[in-house]
C-alpha positions as CSV (number, residue, x, y, z in Angstrom):
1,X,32.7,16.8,-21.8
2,X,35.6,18.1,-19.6
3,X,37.3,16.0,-16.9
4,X,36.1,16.9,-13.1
5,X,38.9,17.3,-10.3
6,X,38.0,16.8,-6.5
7,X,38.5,20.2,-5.2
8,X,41.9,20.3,-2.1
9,X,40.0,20.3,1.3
10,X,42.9,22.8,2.3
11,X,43.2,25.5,-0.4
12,X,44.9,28.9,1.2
13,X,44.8,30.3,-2.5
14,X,41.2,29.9,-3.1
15,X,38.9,32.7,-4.1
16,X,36.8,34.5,-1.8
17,X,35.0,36.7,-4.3
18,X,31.1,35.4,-3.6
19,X,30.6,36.0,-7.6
20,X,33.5,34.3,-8.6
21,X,32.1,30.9,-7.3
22,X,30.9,28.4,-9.1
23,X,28.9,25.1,-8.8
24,X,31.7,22.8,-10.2
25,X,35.3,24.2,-11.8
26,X,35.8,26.8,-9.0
27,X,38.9,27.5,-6.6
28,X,36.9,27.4,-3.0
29,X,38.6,28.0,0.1
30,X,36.2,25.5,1.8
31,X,35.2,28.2,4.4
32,X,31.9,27.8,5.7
33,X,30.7,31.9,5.3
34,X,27.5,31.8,6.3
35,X,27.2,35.7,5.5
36,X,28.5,35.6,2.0
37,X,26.8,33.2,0.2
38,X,26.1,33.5,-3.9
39,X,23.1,31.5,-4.3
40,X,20.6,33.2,-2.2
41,X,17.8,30.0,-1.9
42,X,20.5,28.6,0.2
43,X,20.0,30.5,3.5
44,X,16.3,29.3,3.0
45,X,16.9,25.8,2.4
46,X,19.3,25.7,5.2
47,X,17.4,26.8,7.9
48,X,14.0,24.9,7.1
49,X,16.3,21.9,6.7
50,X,18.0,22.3,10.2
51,X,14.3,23.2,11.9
52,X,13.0,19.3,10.3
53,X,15.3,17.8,13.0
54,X,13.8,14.7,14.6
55,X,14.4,11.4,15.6
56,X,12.8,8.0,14.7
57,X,12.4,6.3,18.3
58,X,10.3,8.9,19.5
59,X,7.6,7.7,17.0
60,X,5.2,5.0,18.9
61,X,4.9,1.9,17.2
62,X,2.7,-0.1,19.6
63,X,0.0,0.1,17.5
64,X,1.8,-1.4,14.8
65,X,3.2,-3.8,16.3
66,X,0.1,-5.4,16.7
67,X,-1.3,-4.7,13.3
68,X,1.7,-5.9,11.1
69,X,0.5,-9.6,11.7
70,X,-2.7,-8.5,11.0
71,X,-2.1,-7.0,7.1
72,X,-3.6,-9.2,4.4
73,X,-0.3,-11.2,2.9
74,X,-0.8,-8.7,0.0
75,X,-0.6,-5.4,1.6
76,X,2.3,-7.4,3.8
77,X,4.3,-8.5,1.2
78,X,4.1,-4.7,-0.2
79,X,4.9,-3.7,3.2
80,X,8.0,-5.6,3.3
81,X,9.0,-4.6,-0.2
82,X,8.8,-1.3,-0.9
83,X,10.3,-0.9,3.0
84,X,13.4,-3.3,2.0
85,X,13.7,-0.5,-1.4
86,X,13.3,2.7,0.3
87,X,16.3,1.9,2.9
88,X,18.1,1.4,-0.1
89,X,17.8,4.3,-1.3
90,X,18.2,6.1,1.8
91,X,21.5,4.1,2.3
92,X,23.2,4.2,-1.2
93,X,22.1,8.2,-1.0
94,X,24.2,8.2,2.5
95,X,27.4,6.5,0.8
96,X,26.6,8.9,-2.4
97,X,26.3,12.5,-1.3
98,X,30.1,12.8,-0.1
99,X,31.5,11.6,-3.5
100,X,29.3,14.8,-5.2
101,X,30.6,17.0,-2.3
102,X,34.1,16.5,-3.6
103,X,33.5,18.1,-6.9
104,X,30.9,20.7,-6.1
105,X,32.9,24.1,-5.6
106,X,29.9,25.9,-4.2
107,X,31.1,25.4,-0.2
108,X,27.2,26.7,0.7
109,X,26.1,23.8,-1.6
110,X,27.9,21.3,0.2
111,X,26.6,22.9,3.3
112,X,23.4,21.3,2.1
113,X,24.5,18.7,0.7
114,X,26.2,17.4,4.3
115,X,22.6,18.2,5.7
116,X,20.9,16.1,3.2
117,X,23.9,13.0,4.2
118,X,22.7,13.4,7.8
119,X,19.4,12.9,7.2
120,X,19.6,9.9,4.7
121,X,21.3,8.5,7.8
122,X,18.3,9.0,10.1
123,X,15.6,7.6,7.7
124,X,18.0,4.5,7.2
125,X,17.5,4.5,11.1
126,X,13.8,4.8,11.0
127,X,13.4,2.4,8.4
128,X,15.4,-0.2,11.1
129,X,13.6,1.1,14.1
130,X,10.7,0.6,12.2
131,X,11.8,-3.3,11.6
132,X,13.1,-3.9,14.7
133,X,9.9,-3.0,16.3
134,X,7.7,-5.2,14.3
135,X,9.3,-8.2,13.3
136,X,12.0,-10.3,14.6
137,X,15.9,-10.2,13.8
138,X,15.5,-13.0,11.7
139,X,12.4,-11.5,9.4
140,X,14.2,-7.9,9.4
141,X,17.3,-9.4,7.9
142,X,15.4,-11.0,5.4
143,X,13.4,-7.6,4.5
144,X,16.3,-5.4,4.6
145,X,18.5,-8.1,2.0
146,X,15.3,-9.0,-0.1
147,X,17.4,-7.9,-3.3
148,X,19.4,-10.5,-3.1
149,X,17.0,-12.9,-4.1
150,X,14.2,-10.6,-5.6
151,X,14.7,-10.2,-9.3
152,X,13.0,-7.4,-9.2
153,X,13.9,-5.4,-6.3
154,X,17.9,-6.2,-7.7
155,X,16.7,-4.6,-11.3
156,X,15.4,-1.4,-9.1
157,X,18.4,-1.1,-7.1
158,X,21.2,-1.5,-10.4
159,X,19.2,1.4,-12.5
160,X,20.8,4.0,-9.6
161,X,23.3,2.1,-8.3
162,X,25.0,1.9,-11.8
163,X,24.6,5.7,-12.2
164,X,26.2,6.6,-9.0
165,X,29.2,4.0,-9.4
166,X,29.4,5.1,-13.1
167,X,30.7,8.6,-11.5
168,X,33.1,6.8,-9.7
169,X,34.6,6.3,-12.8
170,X,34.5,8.7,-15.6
171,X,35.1,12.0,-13.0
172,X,33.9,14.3,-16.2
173,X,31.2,17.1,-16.1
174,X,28.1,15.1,-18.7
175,X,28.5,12.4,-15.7
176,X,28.0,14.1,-13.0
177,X,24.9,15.6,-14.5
178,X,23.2,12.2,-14.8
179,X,24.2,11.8,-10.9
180,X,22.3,14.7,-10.4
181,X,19.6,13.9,-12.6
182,X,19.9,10.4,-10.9
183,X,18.9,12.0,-7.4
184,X,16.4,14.3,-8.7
185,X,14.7,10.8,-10.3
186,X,15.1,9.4,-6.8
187,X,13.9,11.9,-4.5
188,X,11.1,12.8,-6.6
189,X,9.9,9.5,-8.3
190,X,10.8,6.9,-6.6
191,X,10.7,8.1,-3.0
192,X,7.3,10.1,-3.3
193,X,5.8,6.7,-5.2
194,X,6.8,4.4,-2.3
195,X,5.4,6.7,0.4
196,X,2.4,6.7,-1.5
197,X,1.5,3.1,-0.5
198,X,2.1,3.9,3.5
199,X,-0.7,6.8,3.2
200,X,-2.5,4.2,1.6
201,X,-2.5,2.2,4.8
202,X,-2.9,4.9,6.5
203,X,-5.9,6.0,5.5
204,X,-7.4,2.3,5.6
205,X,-6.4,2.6,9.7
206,X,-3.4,0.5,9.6
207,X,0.4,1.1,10.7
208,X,0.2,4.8,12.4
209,X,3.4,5.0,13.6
210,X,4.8,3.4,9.9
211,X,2.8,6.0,8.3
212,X,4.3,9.3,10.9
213,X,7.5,7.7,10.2
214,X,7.1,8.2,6.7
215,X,5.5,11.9,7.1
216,X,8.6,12.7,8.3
217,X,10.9,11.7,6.4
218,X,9.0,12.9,3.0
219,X,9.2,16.3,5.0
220,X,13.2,16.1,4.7
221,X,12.7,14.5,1.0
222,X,10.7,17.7,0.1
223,X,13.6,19.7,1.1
224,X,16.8,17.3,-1.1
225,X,14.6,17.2,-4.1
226,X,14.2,21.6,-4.3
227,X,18.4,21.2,-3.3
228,X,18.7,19.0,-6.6
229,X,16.7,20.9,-8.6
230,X,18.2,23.8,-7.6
231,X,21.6,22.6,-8.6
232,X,20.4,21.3,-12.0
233,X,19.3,24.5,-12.5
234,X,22.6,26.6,-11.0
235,X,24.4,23.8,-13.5
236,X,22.3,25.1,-16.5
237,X,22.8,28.9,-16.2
238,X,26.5,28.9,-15.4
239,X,27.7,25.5,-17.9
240,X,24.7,25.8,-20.6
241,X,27.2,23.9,-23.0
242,X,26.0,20.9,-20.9
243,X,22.2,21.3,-21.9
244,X,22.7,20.5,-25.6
245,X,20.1,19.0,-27.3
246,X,21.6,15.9,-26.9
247,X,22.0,16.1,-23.4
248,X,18.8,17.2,-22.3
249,X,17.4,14.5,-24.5
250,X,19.5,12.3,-22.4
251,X,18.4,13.3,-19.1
252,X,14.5,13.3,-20.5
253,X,15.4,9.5,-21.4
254,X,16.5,9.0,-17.8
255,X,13.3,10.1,-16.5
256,X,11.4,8.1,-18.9
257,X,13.0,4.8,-17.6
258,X,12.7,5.7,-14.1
259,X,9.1,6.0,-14.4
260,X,8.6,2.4,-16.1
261,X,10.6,0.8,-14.3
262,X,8.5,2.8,-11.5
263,X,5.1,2.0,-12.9
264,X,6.4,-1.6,-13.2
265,X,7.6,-1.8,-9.6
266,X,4.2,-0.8,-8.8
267,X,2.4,-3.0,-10.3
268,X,4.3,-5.4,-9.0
269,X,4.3,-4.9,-5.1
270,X,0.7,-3.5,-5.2
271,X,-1.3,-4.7,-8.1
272,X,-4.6,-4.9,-8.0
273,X,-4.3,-7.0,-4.6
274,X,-4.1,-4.0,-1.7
275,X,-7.4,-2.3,0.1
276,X,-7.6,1.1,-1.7
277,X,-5.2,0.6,-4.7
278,X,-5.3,-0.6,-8.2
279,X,-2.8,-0.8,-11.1
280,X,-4.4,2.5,-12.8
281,X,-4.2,4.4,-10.0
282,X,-0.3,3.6,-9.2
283,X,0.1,4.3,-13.1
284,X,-1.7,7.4,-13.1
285,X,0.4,9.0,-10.2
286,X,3.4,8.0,-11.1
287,X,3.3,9.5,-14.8
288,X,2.1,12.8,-12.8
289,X,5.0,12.7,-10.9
290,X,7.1,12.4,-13.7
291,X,5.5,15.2,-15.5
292,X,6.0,17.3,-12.4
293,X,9.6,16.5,-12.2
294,X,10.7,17.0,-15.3
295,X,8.4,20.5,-15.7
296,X,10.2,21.8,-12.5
297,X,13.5,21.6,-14.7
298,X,11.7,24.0,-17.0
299,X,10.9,22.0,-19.9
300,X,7.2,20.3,-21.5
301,X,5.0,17.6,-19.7
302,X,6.4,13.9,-21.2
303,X,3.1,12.4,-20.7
304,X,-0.3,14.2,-22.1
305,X,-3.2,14.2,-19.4
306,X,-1.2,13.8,-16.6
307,X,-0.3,17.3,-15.7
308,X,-2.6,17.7,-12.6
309,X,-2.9,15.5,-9.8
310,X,-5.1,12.8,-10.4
311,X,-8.6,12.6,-9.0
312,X,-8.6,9.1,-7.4
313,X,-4.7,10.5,-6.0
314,X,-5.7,13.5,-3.8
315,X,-5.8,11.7,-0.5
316,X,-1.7,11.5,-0.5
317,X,-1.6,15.2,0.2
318,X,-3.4,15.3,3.2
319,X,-0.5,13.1,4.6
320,X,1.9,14.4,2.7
321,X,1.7,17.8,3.8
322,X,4.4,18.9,5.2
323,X,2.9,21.8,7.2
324,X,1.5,19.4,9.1
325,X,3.9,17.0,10.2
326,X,4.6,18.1,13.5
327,X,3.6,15.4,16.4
328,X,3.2,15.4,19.8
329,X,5.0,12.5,20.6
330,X,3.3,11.9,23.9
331,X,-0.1,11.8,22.5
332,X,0.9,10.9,19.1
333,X,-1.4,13.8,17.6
334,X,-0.6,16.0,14.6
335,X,0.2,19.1,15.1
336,X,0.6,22.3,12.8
337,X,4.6,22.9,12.6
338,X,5.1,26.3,13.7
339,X,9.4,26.9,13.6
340,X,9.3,28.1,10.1
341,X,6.8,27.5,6.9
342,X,7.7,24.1,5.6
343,X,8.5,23.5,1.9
344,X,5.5,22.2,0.4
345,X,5.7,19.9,-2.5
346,X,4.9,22.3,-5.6
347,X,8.0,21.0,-7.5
């Protein structure tokens, strides 16, 4: 375990050898060389995520607007829910990414990381737009501060919020690590899991614009969980005295409890109660997920039989796919996206 220092923002005696650089324990100059970058997946991830720019308002929502008093009180109540956990997420990610930044030496990597900041921002901005359009100031507060007096929601929001403040105090290399792992957890588990339940809807013919919404922003989400895993794995070729045993048993223990308390969560908000949905299929996707994640860090499936995408699951891919998240706003139609090929979810 070695002690982490934020790097100076001016540093005239930094290195500018491209093969001297490191993730974290580097001497950057904080330059922003776009044509002398180390880690060549950068350029790539860069550019697709500058060509996902959008913005929430120009998203219709009339037609949700009318069928939000319409949901069954389940699928409402889930609604509500899993909307009032995913803007926290987006909003503790916002507040999160800049603390990382400070002790990631890799100035392209914070590139991406300030990228990822910006559009954390936006989806906490759709997620309001979203609330503002359906529901009145009074109901939206209500949604957006449910932890407060949801048990459960506050139980969700502590497992990562006590990661990420834990960093704010023991500034040492095996904690930062579990931040990263924390993110990875996040934008692979528990964001993919809650969009899951707006494809739901969408497919039953409810909440378009919710459902577009959420199209895009699991577009940008497709792009901050390959940055994270990309670091995680950057981390592990250049500090491998962090992946001991111990540690990776660690971060594989991390996982774990972020798929209970996932699976939980999901039976919880969903049940057996919503159109289209039942406690074994939530259960079933979820531990796919988790395989998937932890498999893209290059190690053995956790949970046996759930290494391919579940049967009674396929429908989420035909919303989720980010090739085809492009809309006509005017007419409110998919269209293929055509400014560069978009990251597809094969983490």
């Amino acid at each position: 375990m070695s002690i982490l220092h934020a790097k100076p923002l001016f540093n005239p005696m930094g290195d500018t050898d491209k093969n001297h650089r490191r993730m974290i324990g580097g001497n950057t100059t904080n330059l922003n060389d776009f044509n002398n970058m180390k880690y060549p997946w950068v350029s790539s991830w860069y550019r697709q995520a500058m060509n996902n720019f959008w913005i929430p308002e120009e998203i219709n929502l009339n037609t949700d607007v009318k069928d939000y008093p319409l949901l069954p009180q389940p699928e409402r109540e889930a609604y509500d829910k899993i909307l009032s956990f995913l803007v926290f997420l987006d909003s503790i990610q916002t507040a999160n990414l800049p603390c990382i930044g400070q002790y990631i030496t890799a100035n392209e990597v914070n590139l991406c990381l300030t990228i990822q900041g910006f559009q954390e921002a936006v989806h906490s901005q759709s997620y309001s737009y979203m609330l503002d359009s359906i529901c009145s100031p009074v109901e939206r507060d209500n949604i957006l501060y449910q932890w407060k007096e949801d048990e459960h929601l506050l139980r969700r929001n502590t497992f990562i919020g006590d990661l990420y403040n834990e960093f704010q105090v023991k500034k040492d290399d095996v904690t930062l690590l579990r931040v990263m792992m924390a993110n990875y957890i996040l934008e692979g588990i528990y964001f993919y899991s809650g969009f899951m339940f707006f494809y739901n809807l969408g497919r039953n013919g409810k909440m378009p614009g919710s459902v577009q919404e959420i199209r895009y922003i699991n577009r940008d989400e497709n792009t901050h969980l390959w940055l994270f895993r990309s670091m995680i794995a950057e981390l592990k070729r250049e500090e491998p005295q962090l992946f001991t045993e111990e540690n990776v048993e660690m971060l594989k223990a991390m996982l774990m409890e972020g798929v209970r308390q996932e699976i939980a969560w999901g039976h919880y908000v969903i049940g057996d109660n919503v159109q289209g949905l039942t406690k074994d299929m939530v259960t079933a996707y979820i531990k796919y997920l988790g395989n998937l994640r932890w498999m893209g860090l290059g190690f053995e499936a956790i949970y046996e039989g759930f290494t391919e995408e579940p049967e009674s699951m396929a429908w989420v891919n035909q919303y989720s796919n980010a090739n085809m998240v492009k809309t006509d706003f005017f007419e409110a139609k998919s269209t293929a996206y055509a400014k560069s090929a978009a990251i597809l979810d094969d983490l």
